[in-house]
C-alpha positions in Angstrom: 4.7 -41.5 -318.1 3.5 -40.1 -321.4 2.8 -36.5 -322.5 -0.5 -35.1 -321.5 -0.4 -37.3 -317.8 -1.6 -34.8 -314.9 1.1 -35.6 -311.9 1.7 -34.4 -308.2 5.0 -33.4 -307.0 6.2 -35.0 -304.3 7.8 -32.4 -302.1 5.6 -29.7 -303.0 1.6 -29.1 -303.2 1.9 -28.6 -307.1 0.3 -30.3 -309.6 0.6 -30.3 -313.5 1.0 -31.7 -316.8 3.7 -33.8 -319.1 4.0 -31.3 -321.8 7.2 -33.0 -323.1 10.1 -35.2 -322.4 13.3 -33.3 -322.0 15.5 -36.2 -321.7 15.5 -39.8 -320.1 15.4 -38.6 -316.4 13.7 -35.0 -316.8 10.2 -34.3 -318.1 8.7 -30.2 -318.6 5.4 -29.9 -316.5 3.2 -27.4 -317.6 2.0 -25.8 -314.0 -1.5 -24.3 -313.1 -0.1 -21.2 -314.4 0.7 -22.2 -317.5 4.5 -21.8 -317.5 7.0 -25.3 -318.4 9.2 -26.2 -315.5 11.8 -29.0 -316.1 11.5 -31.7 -313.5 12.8 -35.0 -312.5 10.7 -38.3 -313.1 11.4 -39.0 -310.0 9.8 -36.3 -308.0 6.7 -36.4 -309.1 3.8 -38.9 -309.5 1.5 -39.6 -312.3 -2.1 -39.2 -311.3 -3.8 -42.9 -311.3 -6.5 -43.8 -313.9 -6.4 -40.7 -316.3 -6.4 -42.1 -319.5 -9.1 -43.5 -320.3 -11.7 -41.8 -319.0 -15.6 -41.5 -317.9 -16.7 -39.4 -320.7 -19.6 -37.9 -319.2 -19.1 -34.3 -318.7 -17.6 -34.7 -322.4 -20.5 -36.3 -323.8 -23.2 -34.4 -322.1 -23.1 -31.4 -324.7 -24.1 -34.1 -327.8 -26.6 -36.1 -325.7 -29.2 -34.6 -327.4 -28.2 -34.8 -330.8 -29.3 -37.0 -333.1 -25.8 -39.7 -334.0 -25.0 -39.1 -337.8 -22.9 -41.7 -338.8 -20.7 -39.9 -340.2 -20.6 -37.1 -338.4 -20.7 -37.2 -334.7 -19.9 -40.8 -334.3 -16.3 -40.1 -333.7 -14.7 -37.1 -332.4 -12.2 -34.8 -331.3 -12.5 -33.1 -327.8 -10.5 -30.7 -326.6 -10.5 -29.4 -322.8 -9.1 -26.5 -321.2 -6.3 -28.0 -318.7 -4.3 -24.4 -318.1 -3.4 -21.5 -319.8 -3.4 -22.1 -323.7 -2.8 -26.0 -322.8 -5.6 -28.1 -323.9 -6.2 -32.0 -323.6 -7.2 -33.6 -326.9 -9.7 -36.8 -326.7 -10.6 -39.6 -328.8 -14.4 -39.9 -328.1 -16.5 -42.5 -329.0 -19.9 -42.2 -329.5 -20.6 -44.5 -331.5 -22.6 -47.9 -330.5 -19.8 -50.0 -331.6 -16.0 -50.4 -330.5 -13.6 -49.0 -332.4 -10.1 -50.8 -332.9 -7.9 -46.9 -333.7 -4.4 -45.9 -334.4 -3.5 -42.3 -333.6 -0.7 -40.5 -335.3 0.7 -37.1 -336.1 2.7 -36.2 -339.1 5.3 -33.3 -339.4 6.6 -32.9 -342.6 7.0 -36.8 -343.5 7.8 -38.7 -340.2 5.2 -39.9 -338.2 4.7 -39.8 -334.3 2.4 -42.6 -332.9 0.3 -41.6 -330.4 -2.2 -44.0 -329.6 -3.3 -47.5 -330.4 -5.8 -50.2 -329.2 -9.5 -50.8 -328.8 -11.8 -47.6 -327.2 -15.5 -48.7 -325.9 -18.6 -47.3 -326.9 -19.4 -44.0 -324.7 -15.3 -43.6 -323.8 -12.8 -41.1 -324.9 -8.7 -41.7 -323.9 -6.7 -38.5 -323.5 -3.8 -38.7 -326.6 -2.1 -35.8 -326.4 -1.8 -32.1 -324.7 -1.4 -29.1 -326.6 -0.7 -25.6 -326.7 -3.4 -23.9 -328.5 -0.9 -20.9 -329.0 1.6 -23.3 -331.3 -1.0 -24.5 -333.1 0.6 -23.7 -336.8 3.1 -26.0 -335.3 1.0 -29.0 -334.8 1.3 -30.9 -337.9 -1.4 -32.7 -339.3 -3.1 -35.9 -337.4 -4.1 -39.0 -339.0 -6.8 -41.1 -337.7 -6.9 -45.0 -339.3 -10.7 -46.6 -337.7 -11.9 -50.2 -337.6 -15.5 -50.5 -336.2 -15.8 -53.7 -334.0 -19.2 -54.7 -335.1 -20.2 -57.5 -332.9 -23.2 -58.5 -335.6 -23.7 -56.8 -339.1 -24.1 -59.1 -342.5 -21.3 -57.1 -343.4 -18.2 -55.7 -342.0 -18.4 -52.0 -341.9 -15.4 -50.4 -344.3 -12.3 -48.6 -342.2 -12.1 -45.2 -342.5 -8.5 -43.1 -342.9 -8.8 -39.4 -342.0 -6.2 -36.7 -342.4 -7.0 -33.5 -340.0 -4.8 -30.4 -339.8 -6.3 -27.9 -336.6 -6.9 -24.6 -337.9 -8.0 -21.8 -335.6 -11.5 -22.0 -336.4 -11.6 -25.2 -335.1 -12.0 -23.1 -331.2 -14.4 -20.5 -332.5 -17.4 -21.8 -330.8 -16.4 -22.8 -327.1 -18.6 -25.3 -324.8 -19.0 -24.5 -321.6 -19.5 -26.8 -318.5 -19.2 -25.6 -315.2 -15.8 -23.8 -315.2 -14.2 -25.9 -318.0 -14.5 -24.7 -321.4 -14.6 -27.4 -324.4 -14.2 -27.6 -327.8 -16.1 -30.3 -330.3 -15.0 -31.8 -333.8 -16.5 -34.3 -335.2 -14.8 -36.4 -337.3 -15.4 -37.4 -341.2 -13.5 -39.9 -343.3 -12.6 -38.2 -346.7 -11.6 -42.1 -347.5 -12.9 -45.5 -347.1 -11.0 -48.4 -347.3 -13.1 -50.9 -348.7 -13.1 -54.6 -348.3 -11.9 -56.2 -351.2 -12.2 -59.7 -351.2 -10.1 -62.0 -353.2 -10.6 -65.5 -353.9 -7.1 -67.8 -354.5 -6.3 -70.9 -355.6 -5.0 -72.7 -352.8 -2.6 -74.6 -354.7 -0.8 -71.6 -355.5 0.1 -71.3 -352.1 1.8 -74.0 -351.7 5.4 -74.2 -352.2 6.5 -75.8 -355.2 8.9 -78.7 -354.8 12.3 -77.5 -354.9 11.3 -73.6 -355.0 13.0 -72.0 -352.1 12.0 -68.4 -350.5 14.9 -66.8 -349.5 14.3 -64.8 -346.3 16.3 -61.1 -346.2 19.0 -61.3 -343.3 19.9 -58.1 -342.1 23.8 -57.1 -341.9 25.5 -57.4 -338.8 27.4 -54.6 -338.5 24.6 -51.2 -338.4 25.8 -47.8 -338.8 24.0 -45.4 -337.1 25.6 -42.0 -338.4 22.5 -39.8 -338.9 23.5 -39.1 -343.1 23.3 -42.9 -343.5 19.4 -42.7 -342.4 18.2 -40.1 -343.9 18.9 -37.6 -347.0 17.4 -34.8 -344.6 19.5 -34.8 -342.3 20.1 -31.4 -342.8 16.1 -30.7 -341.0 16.5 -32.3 -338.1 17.9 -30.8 -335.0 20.0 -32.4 -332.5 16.8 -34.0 -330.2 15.4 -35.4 -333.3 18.1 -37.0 -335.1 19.2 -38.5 -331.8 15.7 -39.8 -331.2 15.7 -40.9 -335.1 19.2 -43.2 -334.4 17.9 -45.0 -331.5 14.5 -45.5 -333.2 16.6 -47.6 -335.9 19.2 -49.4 -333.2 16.2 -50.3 -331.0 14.8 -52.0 -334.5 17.9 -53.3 -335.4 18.5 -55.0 -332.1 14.9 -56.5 -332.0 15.4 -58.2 -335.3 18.8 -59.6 -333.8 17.3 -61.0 -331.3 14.5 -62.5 -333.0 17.2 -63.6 -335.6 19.5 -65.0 -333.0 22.1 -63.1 -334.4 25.7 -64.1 -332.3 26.9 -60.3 -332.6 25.9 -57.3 -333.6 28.2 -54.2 -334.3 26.5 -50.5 -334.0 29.2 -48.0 -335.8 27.8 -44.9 -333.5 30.5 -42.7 -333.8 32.2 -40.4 -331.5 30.7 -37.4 -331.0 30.0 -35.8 -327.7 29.4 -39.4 -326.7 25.5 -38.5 -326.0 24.6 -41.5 -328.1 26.8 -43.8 -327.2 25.9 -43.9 -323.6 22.3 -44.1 -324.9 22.8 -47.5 -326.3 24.9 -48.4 -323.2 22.4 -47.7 -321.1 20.0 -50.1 -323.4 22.5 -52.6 -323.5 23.5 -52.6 -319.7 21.5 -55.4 -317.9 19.6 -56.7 -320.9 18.2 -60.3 -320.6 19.1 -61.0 -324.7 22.8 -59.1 -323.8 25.7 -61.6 -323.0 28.1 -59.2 -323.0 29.0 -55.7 -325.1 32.4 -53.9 -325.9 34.1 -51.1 -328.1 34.5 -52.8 -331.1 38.1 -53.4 -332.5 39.6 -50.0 -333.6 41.6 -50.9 -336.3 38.7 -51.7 -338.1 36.2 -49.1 -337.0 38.0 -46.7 -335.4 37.3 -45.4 -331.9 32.9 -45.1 -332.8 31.4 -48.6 -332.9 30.5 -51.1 -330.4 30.2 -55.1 -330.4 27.3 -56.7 -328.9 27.0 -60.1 -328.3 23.9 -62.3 -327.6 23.6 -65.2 -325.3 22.4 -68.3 -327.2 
């Protein structure tokens, strides 16, 4: 499941959308009225085949126009979905397939939202949004590599930055009952190729010269201060989501590593996190066994994980 999937309940003849995850077992579906209701995962069903989609009834309205480059080859569509709740679309339009990574900033953290390869003529659904929060949206950043199949040389990336302002919705499409909104997308920078001719003896090691490669530690605290100096912005959701982001990292790189142990100093607390990283560890393949680590050491806050070899 991800935010913006249209689902079915089970027990009911309702149907909706993901609007956002509440915790690991409950989503909020935005109904046909457009109010939120917190549901369980498990009683509803995610509608098959939604992501990517057949862009026709998007594409229709620019059919006639001619493709600018640089102006209509890639854009944003938004479509009505229920009350002030709009589904936002990559389109392309372009002849060529586009390799894109979709994120959205909020002061400085980043939330991916999308990433992969999307075909000529298709748009994929990345988000849903409410059009009444949208001072709230943060700003989207859009990184672009064109897939040219044949070309003497390879077209540059673009990097776009776009913060939705109202205006962006002034000038509704309409088709059949849905309403629409077009933006077409501009790169305020390039990235250029720059290509850089090496030695290739200077690659090569010399004899004796040693690289040392960074080990991380083995013991990782996870207290939200040691993370971040703005600590102070985040609320309770987000700096929970922030610590498992960096144990989910750090426990990766141990593996990867083949680290014997690893100690996560999680704290106390109401426990909420704890039992997060449980759950993670409970059942893992890489997971011999786990424990509270000693408490003279680390108090009563930490836990020992140990990998199989």
């Amino acid at each position: 499941m991800q935010i913006g999937d249209r689902v079915n309940f089970v027990n009911e003849k309702l149907s909706g959308i993901i609007t956002r995850f509440i915790d690991d077992e409950t989503v909020g579906v935005s109904i046909e009225d457009g109010f939120e209701i917190p549901v369980l995962k498990q009683e509803v069903i995610v509608e098959a085949s939604q992501e990517v989609k057949d862009p026709k009834n998007i594409q229709s309205p620019l059919k006639d126009r001619s493709q600018n480059r640089t102006e209509s080859e890639i854009m944003i569509v938004f479509e009505a979905r229920s009350g002030n709740w709009f589904g936002a679309n990559i389109l392309n339009s372009g002849e060529h397939e586009v390799l894109i990574s979709i994120s959205c900033k909020k002061k400085d953290r980043f939330e991916a939202l999308f990433g992969g390869k999307l075909e000529s003529g298709r748009a994929y659904l990345f988000n849903t949004l409410d059009l009444g929060e949208i001072s709230n949206w943060g700003t989207y950043c859009f990184r672009i590599v064109f897939h040219e199949k044949s070309s003497d040389l390879p077209r540059a990336p673009w990097y776009l930055e776009y913060t939705f302002r109202s205006k962006d919705f002034s000038q509704p499409i309409s088709q059949g009952d849905k309403r629409m909104y077009t933006i077409p997308l501009k790169p305020y920078r390039v990235e250029q190729f720059v290509l850089e001719s090496k030695d290739v003896g200077s690659l090569i090691p010399k004899e004796n010269e040693v690289h040392e490669i960074h080990r991380p530690s083995e013991i990782l605290d996870l207290h939200i201060n040691k993370l971040t100096e703005n600590f102070g912005d985040l609320d309770a959701e987000e700096a929970l989501e922030l610590q498992m982001n960096v144990f989910r990292n750090a426990f990766e790189k141990a593996q990867a590593l083949n680290y014997e142990k690893l100690t996560l100093i999680h704290g106390v607390g109401n426990g909420v996190l704890k039992n997060r990283i449980w759950k993670v560890l409970s059942g893992h393949a890489a997971v011999k066994t786990f424990a509270e680590a000693q408490k003279s050491k680390f108090g009563y806050g930490a836990t020992d994980v140990f990998f199989k070899k």
